[in-house]
C-alpha positions as CSV (number, residue, x, y, z in Angstrom):
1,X,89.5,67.7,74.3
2,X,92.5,64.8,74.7
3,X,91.4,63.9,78.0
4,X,87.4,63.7,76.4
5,X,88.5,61.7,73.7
6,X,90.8,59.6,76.0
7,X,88.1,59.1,78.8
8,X,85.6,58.0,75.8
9,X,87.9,55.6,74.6
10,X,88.5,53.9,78.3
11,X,84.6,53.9,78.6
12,X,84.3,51.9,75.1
13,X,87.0,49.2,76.0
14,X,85.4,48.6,79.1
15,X,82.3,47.8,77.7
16,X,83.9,45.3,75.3
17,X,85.6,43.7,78.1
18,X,82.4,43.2,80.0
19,X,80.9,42.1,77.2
20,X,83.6,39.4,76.8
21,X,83.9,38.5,80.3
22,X,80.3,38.0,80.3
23,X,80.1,35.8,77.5
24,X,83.1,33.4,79.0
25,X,81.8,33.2,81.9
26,X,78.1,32.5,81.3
27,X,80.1,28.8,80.1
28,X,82.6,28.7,83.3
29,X,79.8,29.6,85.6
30,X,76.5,27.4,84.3
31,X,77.2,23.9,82.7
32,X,73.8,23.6,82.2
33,X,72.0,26.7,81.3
34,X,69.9,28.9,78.2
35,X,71.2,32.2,76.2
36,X,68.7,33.7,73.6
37,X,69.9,33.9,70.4
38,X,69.0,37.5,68.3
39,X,71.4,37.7,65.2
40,X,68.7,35.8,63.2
41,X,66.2,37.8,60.9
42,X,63.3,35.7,62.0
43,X,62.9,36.1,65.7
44,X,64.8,35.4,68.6
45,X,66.0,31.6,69.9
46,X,66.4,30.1,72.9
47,X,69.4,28.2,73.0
48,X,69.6,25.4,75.6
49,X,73.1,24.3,76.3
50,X,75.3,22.2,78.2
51,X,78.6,22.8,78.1
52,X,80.3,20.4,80.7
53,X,83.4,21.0,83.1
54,X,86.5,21.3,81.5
55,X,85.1,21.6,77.5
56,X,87.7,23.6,75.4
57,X,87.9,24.8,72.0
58,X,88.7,20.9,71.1
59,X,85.2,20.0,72.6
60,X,82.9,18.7,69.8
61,X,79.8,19.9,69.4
62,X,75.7,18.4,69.0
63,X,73.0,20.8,67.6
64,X,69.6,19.1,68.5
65,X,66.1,20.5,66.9
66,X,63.4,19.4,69.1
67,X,60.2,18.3,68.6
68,X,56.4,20.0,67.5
69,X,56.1,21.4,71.2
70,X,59.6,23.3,71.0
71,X,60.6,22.1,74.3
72,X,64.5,22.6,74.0
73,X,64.9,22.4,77.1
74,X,63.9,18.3,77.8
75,X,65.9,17.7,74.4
76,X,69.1,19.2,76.1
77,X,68.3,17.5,79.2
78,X,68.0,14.2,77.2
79,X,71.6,14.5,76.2
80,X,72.7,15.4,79.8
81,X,74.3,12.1,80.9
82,X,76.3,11.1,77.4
83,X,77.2,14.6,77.4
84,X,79.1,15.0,80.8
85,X,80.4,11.5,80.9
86,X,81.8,12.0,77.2
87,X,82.9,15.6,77.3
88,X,80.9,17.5,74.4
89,X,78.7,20.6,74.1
90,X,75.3,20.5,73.7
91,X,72.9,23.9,72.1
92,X,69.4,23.0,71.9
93,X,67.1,25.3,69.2
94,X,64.1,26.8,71.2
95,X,62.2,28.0,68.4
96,X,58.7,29.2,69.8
97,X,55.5,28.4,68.5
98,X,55.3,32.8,68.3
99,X,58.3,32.1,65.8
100,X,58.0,29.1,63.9
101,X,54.3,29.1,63.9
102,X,53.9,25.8,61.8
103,X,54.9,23.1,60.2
104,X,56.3,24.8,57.2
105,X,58.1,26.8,58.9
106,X,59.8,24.4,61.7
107,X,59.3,21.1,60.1
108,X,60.0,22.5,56.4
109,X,62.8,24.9,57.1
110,X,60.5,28.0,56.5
111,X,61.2,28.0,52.6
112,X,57.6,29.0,51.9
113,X,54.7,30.1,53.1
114,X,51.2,27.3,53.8
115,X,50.3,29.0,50.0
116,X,53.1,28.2,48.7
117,X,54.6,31.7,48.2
118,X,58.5,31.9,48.9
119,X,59.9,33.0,52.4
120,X,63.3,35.5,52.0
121,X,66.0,33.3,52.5
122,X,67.2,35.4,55.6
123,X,63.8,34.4,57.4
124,X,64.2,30.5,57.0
125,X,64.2,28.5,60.0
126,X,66.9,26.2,57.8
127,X,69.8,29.0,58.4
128,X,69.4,28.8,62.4
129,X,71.7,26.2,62.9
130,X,74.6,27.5,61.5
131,X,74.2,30.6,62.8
132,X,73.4,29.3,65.8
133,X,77.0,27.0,65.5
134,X,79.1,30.1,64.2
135,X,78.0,32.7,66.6
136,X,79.0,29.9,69.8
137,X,82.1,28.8,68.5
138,X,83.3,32.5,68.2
139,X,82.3,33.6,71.3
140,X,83.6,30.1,73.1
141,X,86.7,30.5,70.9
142,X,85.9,26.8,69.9
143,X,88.2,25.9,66.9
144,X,85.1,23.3,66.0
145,X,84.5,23.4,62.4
146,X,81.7,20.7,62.4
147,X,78.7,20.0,64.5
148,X,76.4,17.0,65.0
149,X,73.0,17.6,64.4
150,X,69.9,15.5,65.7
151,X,66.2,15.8,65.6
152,X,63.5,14.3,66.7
153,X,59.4,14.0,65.3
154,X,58.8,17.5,63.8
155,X,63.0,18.0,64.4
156,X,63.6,14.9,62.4
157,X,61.5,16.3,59.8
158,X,63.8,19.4,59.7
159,X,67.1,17.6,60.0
160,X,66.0,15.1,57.3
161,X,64.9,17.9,54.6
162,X,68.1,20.3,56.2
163,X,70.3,17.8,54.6
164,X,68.6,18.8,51.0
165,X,68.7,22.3,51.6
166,X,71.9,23.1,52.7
167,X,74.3,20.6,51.5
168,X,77.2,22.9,52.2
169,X,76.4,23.3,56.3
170,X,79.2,21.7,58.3
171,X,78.0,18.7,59.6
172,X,79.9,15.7,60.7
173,X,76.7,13.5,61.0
174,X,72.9,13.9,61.1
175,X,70.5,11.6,62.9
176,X,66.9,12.2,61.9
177,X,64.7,10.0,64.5
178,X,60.9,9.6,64.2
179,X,60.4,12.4,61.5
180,X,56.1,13.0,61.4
181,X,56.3,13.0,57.8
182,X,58.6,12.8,54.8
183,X,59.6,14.5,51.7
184,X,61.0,12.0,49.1
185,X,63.7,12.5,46.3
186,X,60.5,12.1,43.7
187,X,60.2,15.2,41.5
188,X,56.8,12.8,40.2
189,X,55.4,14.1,44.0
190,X,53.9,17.7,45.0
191,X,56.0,19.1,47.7
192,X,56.3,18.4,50.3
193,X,55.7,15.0,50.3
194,X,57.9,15.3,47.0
195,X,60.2,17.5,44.9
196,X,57.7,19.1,42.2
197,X,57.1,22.8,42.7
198,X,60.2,22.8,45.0
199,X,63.4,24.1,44.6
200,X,65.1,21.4,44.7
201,X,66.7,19.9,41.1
202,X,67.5,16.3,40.4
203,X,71.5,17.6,41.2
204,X,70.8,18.3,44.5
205,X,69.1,14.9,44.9
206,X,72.4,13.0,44.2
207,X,74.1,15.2,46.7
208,X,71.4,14.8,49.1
209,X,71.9,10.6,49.3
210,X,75.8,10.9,49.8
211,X,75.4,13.2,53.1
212,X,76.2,11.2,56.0
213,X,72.3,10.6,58.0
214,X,70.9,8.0,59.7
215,X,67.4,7.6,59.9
216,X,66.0,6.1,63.3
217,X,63.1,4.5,63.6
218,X,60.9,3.3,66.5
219,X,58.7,-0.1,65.7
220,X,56.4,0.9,68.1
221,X,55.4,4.3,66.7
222,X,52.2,3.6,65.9
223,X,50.2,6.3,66.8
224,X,48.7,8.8,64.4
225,X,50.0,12.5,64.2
226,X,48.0,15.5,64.7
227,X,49.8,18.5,63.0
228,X,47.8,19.3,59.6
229,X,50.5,18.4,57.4
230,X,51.4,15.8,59.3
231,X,47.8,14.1,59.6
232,X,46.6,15.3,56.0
233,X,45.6,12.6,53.5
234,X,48.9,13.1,51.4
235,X,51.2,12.6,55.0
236,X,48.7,8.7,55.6
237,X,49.6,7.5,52.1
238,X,53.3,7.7,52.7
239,X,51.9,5.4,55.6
240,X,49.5,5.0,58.7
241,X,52.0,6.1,61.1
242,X,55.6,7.2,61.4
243,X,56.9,3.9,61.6
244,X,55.4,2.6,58.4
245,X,56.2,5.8,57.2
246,X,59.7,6.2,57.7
247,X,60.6,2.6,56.5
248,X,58.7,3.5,52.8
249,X,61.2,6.3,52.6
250,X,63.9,4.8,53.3
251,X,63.2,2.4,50.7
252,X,61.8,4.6,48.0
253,X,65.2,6.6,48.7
254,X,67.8,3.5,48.3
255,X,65.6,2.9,45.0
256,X,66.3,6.1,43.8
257,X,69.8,5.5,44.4
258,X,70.2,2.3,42.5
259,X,68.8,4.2,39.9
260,X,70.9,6.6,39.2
261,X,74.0,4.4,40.3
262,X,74.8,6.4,43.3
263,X,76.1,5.3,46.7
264,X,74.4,6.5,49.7
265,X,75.9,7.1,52.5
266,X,72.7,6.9,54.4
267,X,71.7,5.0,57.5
268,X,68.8,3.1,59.2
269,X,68.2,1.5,62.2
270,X,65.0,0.4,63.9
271,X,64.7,0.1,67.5
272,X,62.9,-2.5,68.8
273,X,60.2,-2.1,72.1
274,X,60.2,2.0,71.8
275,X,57.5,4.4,70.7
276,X,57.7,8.1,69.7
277,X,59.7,8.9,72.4
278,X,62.8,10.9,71.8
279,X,64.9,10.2,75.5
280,X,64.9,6.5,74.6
281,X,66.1,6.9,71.2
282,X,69.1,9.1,72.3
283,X,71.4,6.2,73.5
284,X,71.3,4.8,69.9
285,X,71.2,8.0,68.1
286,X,74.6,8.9,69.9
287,X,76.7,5.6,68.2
288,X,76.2,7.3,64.7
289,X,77.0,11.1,66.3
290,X,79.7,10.4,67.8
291,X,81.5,7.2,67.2
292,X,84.6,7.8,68.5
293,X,83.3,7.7,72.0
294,X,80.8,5.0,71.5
295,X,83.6,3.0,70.2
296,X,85.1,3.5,73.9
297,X,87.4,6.7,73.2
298,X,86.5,9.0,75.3
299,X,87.1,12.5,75.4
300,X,89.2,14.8,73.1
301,X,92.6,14.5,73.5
302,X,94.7,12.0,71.8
């Protein structure tokens, strides 16, 4: 019976040591790679990642949310360069089409459903990030307690509204580039062009304005979108195209905070000659992520 019990116990460390060794080592052996991502209630992820030579559990970390085709992997790729040359980690959210299926549930955040009915929290595409952020830093033994987060067209639509929803979420700074369409601090507004029939109180409004985002837009985005929310009469009166659309925001948003004598710690910056085109944004997006390296200190160790 000892020799049972002591032979089970052996087998059952040995599978927690493979485990381990094979969750160090898929970082030591790929610097550029993909992991899927199960401990979320609403599917599985694909999480594109760089993790370049020599990162350690000082290494700062970027989240990025891609864009309405889900390609995770070209959004990780984007980073490549600034990411080796600067030493921090890159995860990338693959969320599928299979998964989040549409706009409300990628661009939203997944609080409710196209009727209007309310998701479970657990299911919301809002509390992948996080998760995502926790379950890496334990298993890299980061001691990170922030992340940067980006996103881009339909991912700038999540980061911008994320910011709303979970003001408690560990973010350092968010960068919301090109977003398709916006949902502005106007309780006056049906969401989710607005607050009214949202969860979202007048509170959580003044919160919202003192995170710190910056909102990127292209002047040449000038196309029209094509998603149903994002081409739907409500989306064209915020303007014509995303350009128009995101400098309307901004506006109505720093008028809102006049208002109720609050001071943003918002951002915006429009960059000149560019369309909707996320790799060319990157380069400017990275000065508000991480300034300490675009100020010209590089690395993480003082």
């Amino acid at each position: 019976m000892i020799k049972n019990i002591f032979l089970a116990v052996w087998f059952c460390l040995l599978a927690v040591t493979q485990t381990a060794c094979a969750a160090s080592t898929l970082w030591q052996d790929n610097a550029v790679g993909s992991y899927t991502f199960t401990k979320w209630a609403g599917g599985k992820i694909d999480v594109e990642y760089i993790v370049p030579k020599g990162s350690d559990a000082d290494t700062k970390i970027l989240l990025v949310v891609p864009g309405a085709r889900r390609n995770a992997d070209d959004y990780r790729d984007q980073w490549l360069s600034l990411a080796q040359k600067n030493q921090f980690i890159v995860l990338a959210i693959g969320c599928s089409l299979q998964v989040c299926e549409d706009e409300y549930q990628y661009n939203l955040g997944g609080i409710t459903t196209p009727l209007g009915a309310t998701r479970p929290e657990s299911v919301q595409f809002y509390n992948v990030p996080e998760k995502v952020f926790h379950d890496f830093v334990s298993r890299f033994g980061s001691t990170q307690e922030t992340f940067a987060l980006y996103g881009h067209s339909a991912g700038g639509g999540f980061v911008h509204t994320f910011m709303l929803a979970k003001p408690h979420a560990p973010v350092s700074h968010a960068v919301s580039a090109n977003a398709a369409f916006f949902t502005y601090p106007d309780p006056s507004q049906s969401y989710p062009f607005g607050l009214e029939n949202s969860p979202y109180s007048d509170r959580d409004v003044d919160t919202w304005l003192q995170k710190p985002m910056t909102i990127i837009l292209a002047d040449q985005d000038m196309g029209p979108r094509t998603k149903t929310i994002s081409n739907s009469p409500a989306a064209n009166k915020q303007g014509r195209n995303v350009f128009a659309r995101g400098l309307a925001f901004y506006a109505k948003a720093m008028n809102v905070a006049v208002d109720k004598d609050i001071k943003p710690a918002w951002q915006i910056e429009v960059v000149r000659g560019v369309g909707h085109n996320s790799t060319k944004i990157v380069p400017f997006a990275f000065k508000y992520l991480f300034p300490e390296f675009a100020d010209g200190h590089r690395g993480n160790k003082q």
